[in-house]
C-alpha positions as a LaTeX table, in Angstrom:
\begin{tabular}{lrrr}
\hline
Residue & $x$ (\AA) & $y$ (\AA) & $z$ (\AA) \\
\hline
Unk1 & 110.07 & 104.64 & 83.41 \\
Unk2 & 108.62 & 107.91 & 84.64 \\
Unk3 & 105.83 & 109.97 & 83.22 \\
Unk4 & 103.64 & 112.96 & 84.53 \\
Unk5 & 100.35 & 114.81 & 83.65 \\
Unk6 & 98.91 & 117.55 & 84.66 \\
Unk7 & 95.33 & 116.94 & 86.37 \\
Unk8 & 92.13 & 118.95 & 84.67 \\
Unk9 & 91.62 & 120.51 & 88.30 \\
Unk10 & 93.42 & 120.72 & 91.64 \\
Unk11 & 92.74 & 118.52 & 94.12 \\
Unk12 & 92.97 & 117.36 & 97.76 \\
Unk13 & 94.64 & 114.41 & 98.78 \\
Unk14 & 96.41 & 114.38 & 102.40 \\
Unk15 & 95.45 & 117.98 & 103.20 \\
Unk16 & 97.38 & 118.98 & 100.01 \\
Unk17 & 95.92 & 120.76 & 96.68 \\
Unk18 & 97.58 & 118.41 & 93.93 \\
Unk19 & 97.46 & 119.64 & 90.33 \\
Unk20 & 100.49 & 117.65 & 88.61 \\
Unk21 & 101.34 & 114.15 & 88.95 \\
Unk22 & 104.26 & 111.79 & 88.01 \\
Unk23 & 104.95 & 108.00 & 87.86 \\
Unk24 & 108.01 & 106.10 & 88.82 \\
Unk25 & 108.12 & 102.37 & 87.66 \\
Unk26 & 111.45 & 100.58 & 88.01 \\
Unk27 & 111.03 & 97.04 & 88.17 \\
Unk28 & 107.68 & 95.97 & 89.87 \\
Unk29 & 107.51 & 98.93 & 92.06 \\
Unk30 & 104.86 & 102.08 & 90.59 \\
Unk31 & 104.92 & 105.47 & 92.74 \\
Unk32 & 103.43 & 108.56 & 92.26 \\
Unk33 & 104.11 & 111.78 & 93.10 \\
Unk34 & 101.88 & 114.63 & 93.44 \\
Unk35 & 102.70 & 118.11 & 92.91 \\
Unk36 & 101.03 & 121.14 & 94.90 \\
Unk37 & 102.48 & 123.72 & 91.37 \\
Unk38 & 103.09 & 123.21 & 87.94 \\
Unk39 & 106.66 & 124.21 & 88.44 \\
Unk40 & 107.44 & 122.14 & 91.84 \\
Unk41 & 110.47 & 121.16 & 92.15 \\
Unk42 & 110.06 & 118.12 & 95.07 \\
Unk43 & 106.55 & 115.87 & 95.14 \\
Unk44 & 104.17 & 117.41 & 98.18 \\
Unk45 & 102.65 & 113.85 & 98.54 \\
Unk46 & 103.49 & 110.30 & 97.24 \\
Unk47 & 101.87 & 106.74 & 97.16 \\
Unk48 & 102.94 & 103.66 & 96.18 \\
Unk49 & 100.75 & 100.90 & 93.88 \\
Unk50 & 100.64 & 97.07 & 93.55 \\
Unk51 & 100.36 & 97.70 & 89.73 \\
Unk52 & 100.60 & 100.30 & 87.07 \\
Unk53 & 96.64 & 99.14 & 86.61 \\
Unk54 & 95.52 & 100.07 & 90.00 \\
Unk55 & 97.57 & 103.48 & 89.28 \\
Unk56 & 95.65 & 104.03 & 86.32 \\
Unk57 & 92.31 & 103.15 & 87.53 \\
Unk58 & 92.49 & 105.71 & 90.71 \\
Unk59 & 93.91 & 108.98 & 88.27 \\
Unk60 & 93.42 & 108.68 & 84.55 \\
Unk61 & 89.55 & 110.22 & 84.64 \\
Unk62 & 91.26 & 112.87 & 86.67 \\
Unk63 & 94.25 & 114.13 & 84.06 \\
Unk64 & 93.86 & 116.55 & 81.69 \\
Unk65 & 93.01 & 116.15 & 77.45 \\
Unk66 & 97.07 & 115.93 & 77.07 \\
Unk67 & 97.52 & 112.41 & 78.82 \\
Unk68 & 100.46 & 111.45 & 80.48 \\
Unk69 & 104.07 & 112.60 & 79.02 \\
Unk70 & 106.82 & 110.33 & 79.47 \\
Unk71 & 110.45 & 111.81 & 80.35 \\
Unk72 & 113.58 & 110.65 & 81.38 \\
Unk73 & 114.43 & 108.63 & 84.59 \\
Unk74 & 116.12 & 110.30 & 86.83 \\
Unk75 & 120.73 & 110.33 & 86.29 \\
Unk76 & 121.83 & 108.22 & 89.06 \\
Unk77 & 121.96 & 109.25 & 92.83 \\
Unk78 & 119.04 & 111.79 & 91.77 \\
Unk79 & 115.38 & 112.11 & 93.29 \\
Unk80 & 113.34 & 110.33 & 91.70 \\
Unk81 & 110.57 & 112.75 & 91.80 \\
Unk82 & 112.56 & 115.75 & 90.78 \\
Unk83 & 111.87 & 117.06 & 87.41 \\
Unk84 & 115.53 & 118.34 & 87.22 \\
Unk85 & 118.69 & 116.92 & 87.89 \\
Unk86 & 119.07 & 117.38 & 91.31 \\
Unk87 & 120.27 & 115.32 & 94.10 \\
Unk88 & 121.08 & 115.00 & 97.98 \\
Unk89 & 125.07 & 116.94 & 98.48 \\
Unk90 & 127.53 & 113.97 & 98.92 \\
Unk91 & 125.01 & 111.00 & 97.82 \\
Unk92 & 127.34 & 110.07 & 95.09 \\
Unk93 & 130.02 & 109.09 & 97.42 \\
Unk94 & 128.06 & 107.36 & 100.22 \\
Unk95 & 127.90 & 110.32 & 102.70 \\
Unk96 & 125.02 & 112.31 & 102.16 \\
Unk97 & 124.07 & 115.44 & 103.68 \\
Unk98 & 120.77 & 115.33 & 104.19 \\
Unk99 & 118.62 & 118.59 & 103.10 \\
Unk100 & 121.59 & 120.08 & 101.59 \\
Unk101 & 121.21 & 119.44 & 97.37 \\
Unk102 & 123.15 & 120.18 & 94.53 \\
Unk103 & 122.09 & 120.53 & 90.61 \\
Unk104 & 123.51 & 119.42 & 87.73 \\
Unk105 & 123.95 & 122.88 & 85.91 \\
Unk106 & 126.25 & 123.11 & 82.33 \\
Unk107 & 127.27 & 119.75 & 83.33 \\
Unk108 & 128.76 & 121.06 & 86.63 \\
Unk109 & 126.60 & 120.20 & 90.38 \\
Unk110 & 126.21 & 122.93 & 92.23 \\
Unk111 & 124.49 & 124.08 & 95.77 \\
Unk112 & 120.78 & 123.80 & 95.47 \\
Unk113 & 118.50 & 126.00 & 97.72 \\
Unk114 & 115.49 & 125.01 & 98.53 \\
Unk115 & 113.17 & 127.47 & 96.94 \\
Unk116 & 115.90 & 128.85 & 94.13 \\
Unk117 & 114.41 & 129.11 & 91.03 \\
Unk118 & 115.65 & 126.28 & 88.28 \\
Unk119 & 117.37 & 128.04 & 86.20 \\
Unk120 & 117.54 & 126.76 & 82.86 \\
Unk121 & 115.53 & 123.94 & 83.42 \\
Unk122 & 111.67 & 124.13 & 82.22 \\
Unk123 & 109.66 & 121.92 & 85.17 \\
Unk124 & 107.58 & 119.81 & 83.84 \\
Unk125 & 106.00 & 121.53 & 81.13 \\
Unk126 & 104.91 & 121.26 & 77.60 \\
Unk127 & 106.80 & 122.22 & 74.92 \\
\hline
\end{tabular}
């Protein structure tokens, strides 16, 4: 299960200006993923929770009048904190490249920059 929300102001956590957060629940483990831009690509900072409650009780005062908005779990081999389909190059087949990453683009992956612009894809917004 993943979900994100946007927070009613920016703030600071680990020297970071967060303004967008998501959730990540598979099986007992909840992390969260904060966002330093509305249309980040990769998380800035991320925690881990002993329960969805404790997860709640720390942000929920702090996220804006739309609440949280669920959205799909991440295709498999994929960062779990991506809003896109993206993933680290050669993952898939148990040699990964690490900070090389490809996209899932008209069902095709392709090289991923760090930095490029998504595309088609609409990060994390409404509507």
């Amino acid at each position: 299960m993943r979900k994100y929300a946007c927070l009613k102001a920016p703030i600071v956590r680990d020297n970071k200006s967060v303004c967008k957060i998501m959730c990540y629940q598979s099986g007992e483990e909840i992390y969260l993923f904060g966002y330093t831009s509305l249309n980040a690509v990769f998380c800035a900072t991320d925690y881990y929770y002993e329960s969805i409650e404790d997860m709640y009780d720390e942000w929920d005062d702090l996220i804006d009048e739309n609440g949280w908005i669920e959205i799909d779990d991440p295709l498999p081999d994929c960062q779990h904190d991506a809003f896109i389909p993206i993933r680290v190059k050669g993952r898939n087949i148990g040699n990964p490249e690490w900070g090389k990453y490809e996209i899932l683009k008209d069902g095709k992956w392709v090289e991923y920059k760090i930095g490029e612009r998504s595309g088609d894809y609409v990060i994390g917004r409404r509507g």
